[in-house]
C-alpha positions in Angstrom: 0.0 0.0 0.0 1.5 3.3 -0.5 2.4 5.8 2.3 0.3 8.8 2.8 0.7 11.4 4.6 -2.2 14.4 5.8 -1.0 16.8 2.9 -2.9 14.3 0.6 -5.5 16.8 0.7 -6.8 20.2 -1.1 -5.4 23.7 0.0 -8.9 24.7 0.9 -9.4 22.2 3.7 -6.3 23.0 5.1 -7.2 26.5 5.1 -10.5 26.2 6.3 -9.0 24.4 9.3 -6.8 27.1 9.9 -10.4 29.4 10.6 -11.7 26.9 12.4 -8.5 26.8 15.0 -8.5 30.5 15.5 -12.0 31.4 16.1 -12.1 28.1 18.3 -15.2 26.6 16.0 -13.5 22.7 16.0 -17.4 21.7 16.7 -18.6 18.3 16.5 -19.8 17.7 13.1 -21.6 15.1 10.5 -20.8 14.7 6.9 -22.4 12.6 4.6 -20.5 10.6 1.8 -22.9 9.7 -0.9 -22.8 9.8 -5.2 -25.8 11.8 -6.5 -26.0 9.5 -10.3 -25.1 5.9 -11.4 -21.9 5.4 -13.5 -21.8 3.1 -16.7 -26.1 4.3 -17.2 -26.1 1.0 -14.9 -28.5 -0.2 -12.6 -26.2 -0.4 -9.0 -22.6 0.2 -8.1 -20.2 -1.4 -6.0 -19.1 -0.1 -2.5 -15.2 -0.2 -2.9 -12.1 1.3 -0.9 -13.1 1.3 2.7 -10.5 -1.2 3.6 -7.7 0.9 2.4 -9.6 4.4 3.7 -9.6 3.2 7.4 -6.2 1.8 6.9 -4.7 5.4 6.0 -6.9 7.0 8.2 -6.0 5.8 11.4 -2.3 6.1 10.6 -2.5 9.6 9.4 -0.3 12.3 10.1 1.9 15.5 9.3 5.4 14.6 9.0 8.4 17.1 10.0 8.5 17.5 6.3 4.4 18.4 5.6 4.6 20.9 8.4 7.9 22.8 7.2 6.5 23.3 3.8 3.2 24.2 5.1 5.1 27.1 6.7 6.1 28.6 3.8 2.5 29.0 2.8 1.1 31.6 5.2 -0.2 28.5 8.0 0.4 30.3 11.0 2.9 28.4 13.9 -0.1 28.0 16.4 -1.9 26.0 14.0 1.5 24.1 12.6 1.9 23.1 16.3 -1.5 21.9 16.9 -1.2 19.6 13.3 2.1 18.3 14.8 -0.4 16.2 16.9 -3.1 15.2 14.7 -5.0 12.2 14.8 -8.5 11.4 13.3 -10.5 10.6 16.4 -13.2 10.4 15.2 -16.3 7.9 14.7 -17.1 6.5 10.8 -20.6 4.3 10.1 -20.7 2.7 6.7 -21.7 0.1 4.6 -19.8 -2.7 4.1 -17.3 -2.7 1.8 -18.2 -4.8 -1.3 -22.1 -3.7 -0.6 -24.8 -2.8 -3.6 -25.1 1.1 -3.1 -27.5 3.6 -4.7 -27.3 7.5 -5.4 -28.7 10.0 -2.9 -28.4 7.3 -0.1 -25.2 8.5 2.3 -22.8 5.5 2.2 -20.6 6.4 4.6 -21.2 8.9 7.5 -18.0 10.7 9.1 -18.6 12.2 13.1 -15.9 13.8 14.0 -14.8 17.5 14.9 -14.6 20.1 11.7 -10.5 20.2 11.5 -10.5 16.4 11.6 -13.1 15.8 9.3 -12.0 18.3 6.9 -8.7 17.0 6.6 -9.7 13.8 5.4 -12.2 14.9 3.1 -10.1 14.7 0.3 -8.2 11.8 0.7 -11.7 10.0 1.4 -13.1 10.9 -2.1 -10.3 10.0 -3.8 -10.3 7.1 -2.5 -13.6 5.9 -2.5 -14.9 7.8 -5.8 -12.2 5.6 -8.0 -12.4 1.9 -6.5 -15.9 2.3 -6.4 -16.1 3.2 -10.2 -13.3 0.3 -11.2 -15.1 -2.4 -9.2 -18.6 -1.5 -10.6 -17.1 -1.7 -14.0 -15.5 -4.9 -13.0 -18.5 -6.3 -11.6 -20.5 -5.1 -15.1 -17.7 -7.2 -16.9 -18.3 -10.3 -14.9 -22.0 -10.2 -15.0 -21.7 -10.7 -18.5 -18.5 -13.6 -18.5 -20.4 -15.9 -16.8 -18.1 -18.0 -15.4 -15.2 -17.4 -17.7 -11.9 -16.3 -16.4 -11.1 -12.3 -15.8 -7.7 -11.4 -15.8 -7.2 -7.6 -15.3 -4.1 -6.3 -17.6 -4.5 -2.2 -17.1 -1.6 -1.3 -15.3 0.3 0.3 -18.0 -2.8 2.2 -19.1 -4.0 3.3 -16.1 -3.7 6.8 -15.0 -0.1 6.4 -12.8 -0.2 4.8 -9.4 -4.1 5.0 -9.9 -3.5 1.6 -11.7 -2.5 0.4 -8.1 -5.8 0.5 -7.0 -7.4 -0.6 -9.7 -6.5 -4.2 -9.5 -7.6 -4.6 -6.4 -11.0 -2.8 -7.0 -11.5 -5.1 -10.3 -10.6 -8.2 -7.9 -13.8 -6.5 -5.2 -15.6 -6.7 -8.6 -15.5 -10.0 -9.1 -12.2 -10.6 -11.7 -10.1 -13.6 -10.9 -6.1 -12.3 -11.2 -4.1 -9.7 -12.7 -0.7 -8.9 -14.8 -0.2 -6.3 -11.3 2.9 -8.0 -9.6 2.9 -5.2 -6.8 -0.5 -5.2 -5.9 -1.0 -9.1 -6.5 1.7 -9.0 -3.9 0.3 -6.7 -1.5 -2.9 -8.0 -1.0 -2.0 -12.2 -1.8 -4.2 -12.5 -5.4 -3.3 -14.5 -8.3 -1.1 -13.0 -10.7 -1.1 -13.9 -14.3 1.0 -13.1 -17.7 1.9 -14.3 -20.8 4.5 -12.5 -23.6 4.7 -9.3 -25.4 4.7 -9.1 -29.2 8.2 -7.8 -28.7 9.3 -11.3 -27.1 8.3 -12.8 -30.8 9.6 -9.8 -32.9 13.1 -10.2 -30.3 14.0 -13.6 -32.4 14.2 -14.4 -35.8 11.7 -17.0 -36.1 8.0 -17.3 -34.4 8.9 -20.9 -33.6 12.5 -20.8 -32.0 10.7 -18.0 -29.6 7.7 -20.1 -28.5 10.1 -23.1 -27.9 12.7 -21.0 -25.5 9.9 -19.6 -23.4 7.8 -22.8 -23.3 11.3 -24.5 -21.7 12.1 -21.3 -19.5 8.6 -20.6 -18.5 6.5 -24.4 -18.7 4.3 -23.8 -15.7 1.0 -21.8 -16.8 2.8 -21.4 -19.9 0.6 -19.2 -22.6 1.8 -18.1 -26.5 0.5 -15.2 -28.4 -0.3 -16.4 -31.6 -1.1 -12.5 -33.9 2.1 -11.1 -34.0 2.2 -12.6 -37.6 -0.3 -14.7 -38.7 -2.4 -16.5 -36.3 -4.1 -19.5 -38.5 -1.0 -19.5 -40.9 1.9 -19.1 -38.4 1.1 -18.4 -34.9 -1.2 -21.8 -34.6 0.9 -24.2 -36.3 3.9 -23.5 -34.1 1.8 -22.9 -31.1 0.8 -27.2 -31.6 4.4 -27.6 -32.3 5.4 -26.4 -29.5 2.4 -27.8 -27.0 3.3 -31.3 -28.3 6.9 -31.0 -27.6 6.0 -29.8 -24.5 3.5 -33.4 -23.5 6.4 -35.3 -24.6 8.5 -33.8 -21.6 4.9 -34.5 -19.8 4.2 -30.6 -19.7 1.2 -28.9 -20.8 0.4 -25.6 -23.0 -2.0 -24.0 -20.9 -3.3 -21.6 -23.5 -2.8 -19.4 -26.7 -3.8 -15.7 -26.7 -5.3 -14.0 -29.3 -4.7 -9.9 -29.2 -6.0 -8.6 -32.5 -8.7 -9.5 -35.3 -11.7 -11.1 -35.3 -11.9 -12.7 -31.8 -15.3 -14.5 -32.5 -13.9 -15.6 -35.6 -10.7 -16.5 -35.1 -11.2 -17.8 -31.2 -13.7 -20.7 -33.6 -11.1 -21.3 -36.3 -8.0 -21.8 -33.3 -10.0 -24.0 -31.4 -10.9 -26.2 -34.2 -7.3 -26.7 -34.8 -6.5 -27.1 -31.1 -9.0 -29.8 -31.2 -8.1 -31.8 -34.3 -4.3 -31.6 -32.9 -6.0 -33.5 -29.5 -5.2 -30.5 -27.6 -8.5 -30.0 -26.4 -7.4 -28.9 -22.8 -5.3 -26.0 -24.6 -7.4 -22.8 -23.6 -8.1 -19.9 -25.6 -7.2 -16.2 -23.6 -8.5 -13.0 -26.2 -7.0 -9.7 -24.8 -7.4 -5.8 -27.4 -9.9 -3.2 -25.7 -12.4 -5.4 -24.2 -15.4 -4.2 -22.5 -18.8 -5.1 -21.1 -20.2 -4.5 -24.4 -17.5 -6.6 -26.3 -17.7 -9.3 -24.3 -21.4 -9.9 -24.3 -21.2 -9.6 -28.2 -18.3 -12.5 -27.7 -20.2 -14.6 -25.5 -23.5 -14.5 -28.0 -21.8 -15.2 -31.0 -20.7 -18.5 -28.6 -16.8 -17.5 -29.6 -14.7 -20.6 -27.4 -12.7 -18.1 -25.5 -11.8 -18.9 -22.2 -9.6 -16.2 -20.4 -10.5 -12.3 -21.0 -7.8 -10.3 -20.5 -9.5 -6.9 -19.6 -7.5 -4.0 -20.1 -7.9 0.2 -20.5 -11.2 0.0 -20.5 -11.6 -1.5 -17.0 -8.8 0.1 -15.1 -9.9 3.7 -16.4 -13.6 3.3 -16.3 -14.3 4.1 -19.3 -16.4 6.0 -20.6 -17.1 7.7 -17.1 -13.9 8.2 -15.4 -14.9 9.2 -12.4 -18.0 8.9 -9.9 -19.6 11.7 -9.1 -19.3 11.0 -5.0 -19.4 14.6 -2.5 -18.8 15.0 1.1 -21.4 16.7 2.3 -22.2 18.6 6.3 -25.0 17.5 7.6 -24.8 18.3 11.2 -22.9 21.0 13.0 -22.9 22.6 16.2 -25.5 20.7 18.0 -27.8 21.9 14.6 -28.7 20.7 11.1 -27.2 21.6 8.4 -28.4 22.0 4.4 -27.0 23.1 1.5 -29.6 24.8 -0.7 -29.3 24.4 -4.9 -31.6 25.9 -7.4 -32.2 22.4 -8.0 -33.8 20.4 -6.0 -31.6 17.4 -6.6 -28.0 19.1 -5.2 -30.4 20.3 -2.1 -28.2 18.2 0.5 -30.5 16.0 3.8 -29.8 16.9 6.8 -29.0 15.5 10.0 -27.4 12.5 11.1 -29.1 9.6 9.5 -29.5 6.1 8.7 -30.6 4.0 5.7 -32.7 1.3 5.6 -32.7 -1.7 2.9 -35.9 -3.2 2.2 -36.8 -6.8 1.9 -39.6 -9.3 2.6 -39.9 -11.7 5.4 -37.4 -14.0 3.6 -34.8 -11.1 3.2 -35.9 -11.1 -1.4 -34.6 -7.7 -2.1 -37.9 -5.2 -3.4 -35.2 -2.8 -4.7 -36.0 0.3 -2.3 -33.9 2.2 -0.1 -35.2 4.5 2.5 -33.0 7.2 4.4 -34.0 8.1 7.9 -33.1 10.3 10.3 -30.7 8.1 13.2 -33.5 8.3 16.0 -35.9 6.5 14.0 -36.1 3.1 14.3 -38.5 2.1 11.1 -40.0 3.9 8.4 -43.4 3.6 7.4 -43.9 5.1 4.3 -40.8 6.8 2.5 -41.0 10.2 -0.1 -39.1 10.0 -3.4 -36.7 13.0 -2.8 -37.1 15.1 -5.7 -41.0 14.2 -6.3 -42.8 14.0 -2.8 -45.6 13.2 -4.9 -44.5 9.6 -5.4 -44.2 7.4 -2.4 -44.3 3.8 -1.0 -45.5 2.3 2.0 -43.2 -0.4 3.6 -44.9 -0.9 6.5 -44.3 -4.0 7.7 -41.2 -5.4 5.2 -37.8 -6.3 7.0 -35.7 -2.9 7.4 -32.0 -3.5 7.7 -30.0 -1.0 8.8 -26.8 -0.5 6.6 -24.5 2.5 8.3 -22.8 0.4 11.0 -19.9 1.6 13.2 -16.7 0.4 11.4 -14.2 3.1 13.9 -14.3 4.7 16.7 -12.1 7.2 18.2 -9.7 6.9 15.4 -9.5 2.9 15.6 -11.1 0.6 13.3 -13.7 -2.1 15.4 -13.0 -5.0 13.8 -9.9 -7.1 12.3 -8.7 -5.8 8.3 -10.7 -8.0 5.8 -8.7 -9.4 2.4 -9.6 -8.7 -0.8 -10.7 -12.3 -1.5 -13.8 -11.8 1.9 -14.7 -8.3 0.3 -15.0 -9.8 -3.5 -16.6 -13.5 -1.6 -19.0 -10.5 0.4 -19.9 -8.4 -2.9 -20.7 -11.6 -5.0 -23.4 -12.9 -2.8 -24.9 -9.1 -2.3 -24.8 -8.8 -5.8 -26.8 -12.4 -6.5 -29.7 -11.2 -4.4 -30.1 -8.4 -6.3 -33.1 -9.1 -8.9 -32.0 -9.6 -12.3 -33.2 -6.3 -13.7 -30.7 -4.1 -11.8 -28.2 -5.6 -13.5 -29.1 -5.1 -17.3 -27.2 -3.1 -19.6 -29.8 -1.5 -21.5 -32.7 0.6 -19.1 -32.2 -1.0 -15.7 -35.3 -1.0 -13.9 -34.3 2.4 -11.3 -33.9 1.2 -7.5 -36.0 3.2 -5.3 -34.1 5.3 -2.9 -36.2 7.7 -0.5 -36.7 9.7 2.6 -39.1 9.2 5.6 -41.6 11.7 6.5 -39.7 13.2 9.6 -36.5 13.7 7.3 -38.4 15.2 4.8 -40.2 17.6 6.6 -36.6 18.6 8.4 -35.4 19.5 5.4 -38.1 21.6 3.7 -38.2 23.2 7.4 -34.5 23.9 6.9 -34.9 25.1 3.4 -37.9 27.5 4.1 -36.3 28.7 7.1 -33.2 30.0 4.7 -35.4 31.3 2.1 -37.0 33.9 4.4 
């Protein structure tokens, strides 16, 4: 994981906190982490990044180093002295990593005093905004494999060290390994590789090269077969090669195709994988894969085994970013709103909780409610925007989802691996009825507001108007 340090953050909160410190206003607050639309035009995204939020978190501080150069930018030596000593003390409720979240609803609730909570504002939407996006793509991408393997190779197009945290969000997603030796290392998944066109180009003939790195490299061994001809050159010597290899009782675990056709050429490979009785050689197809690409793969029934996803996952394409905020909600003993022209960016107030709906045997009805923190269940809930709609779930199974994850600076339970996350993610993900999770016009999950929160906030909203 990398190091951070507390000036992983925006000029403005650190100036801010500087105001705060002098006119002694370092009041308890609440703010609200939530994402206000739906990346991809999907139908859900995928809660990613706490882990490695509450990790920085708790070990967060200014270093010698942060504070001397803060110096030079007008902080005044009062307040350098008092960041000398800072901690995040503060209490976090969230979801659970891996979790099926929805706009409007807050997914993660910071409680903590203004300095503190400002400070980490930055680093928290950076870090949540970005593994959320790559493991909702991810998790778009597997819906549509089925259970073919995902491998993810974006590192070199990812946006720097952002390709760091991509792997592990596409793994939270549900992808099964990745080229990423660091992170792969960091956080104990599979890692997986095969050869670079160069490798081939490096020797003068296709064949000689397949034959030194099938000796040199036997275990999980895989040849790309494009960098000339696949059906007229790559193919033949990739069977060359995979029988020499079964008669030193090896196996050629796959070819790879990178270019052309893959529905066409995946069928035409296979065949002559087959009729050279290689039939447990697997097919891996890598060049610009998407959701979309793959779906068109899997209908045209191409044989491909292995997807090597690339740019398109790591970078989230086409969105490249989600839209997440960090919003007050509570300060000074008081409520807090921000007002917007539009109704939509008009922020809830209050310290709250949200409530997942479900029958009697926990079947998902796809409706969310948000509540304010003293209520225990909600009746009927409001559709944010359109008080006019509304739905009575009176009497369905309320769950509450913001839980306590740390307290007083300390997380409250042990660090979860990647692998419980993704295991978590999956099974939230299967209960979620089949129509959140197509590509074209998911059906819209409900998310609303009881009656009390409602009413607090045109209360709030009036009340600034006059």
């Amino acid at each position: 994981m990398f190091q951070f340090t507390a000036t992983y953050t925006d000029l403005y909160q650190l100036s801010m906190a500087q105001v705060y410190f002098n006119k002694n206003q370092n009041q308890q607050a609440v703010f609200d982490y939530f994402f206000r639309k739906l990346p991809f035009n999907g139908g859900y995204a995928i809660f990613a990044g706490l882990e490695e939020l509450i990790s920085i978190i708790e070990d967060l501080r200014f270093t010698e180093a942060d504070l001397k150069y803060l110096k030079q930018h007008d902080f005044e030596p009062e307040f350098l002295a008092y960041l000398k000593d800072f901690r995040f003390r503060g209490t976090i409720n969230a979801m659970s990593e891996g979790e099926i979240v929805f706009p409007t609803a807050p997914v993660l609730q910071v409680e903590a005093n203004l300095i503190e909570a400002q400070i980490i504002e930055t680093i928290l939407l950076n870090t949540l905004n970005f593994q959320t996006l790559i493991a909702t793509k991810a998790s778009r991408i597997r819906n549509v494999a089925g259970d073919k393997t995902l491998l993810d190779f974006g590192l070199r197009r990812a946006q720097g060290p952002g390709g760091y945290y991509a792997s592990r969000a596409a793994m939270i997603g549900g992808f099964d390994g990745s080229s990423n030796v660091i992170t792969g290392r960091d956080y104990g998944f599979p890692i997986s590789g095969t050869m670079a066109h160069a490798f081939v180009q490096s020797y003068d003939d296709e064949l000689t090269a397949f034959r030194d790195f099938a000796e040199h490299r036997p275990k999980n061994c895989v040849l790309l077969v494009d960098t000339y001809d696949t059906l007229k050159s790559g193919m033949p010597n990739a069977i060359t090669v995979a029988k020499e290899m079964e008669q030193r009782g090896q196996k050629l675990l796959a070819i790879r195709l990178d270019s052309g056709d893959l529905a066409y050429l995946a069928k035409r490979c296979r065949k002559m994988l087959d009729d050279a009785n290689l039939t447990y050689v697997k097919i891996a197809a890598s060049n610009q894969l998407d959701e979309y690409v793959i779906q068109s793969l899997q209908n045209q029934n191409a044989p491909i085994d292995v997807y090597g996803v690339g740019t398109n996952l790591v970078i989230g394409k086409p969105n490249g970013a989600l839209d997440g905020v960090y919003k007050l909600s509570f300060a000074n003993g008081k409520p807090r709103i921000k007002i917007s022209e539009s109704i939509s960016k008009v922020t809830l107030p209050h310290k709250k909780q949200v409530y997942r709906i479900s029958t009697e045997d926990h079947t998902l009805i796809g409706a969310d409610a948000i509540a304010l923190a003293n209520e225990n269940s909600v009746s009927r809930m409001y559709h944010p925007v359109e008080p006019f709609k509304n739905l009575s779930i009176e009497g369905l199974t309320q769950t509450p989802m913001l839980q306590p994850i740390m307290q007083e600076g300390k997380r409250l339970y042990p660090e979860k691996s990647v692998q419980e996350v993704a295991a978590f993610s999956k099974k939230q993900l299967a209960a979620l009825p089949e129509e959140f999770k197509r590509f074209d016009n998911p059906h819209i999950y409900k998310v609303g507001i009881s009656n009390q929160l409602k009413e607090e906030r045109d209360r709030l909203i009036a009340a600034h108007k006059n």
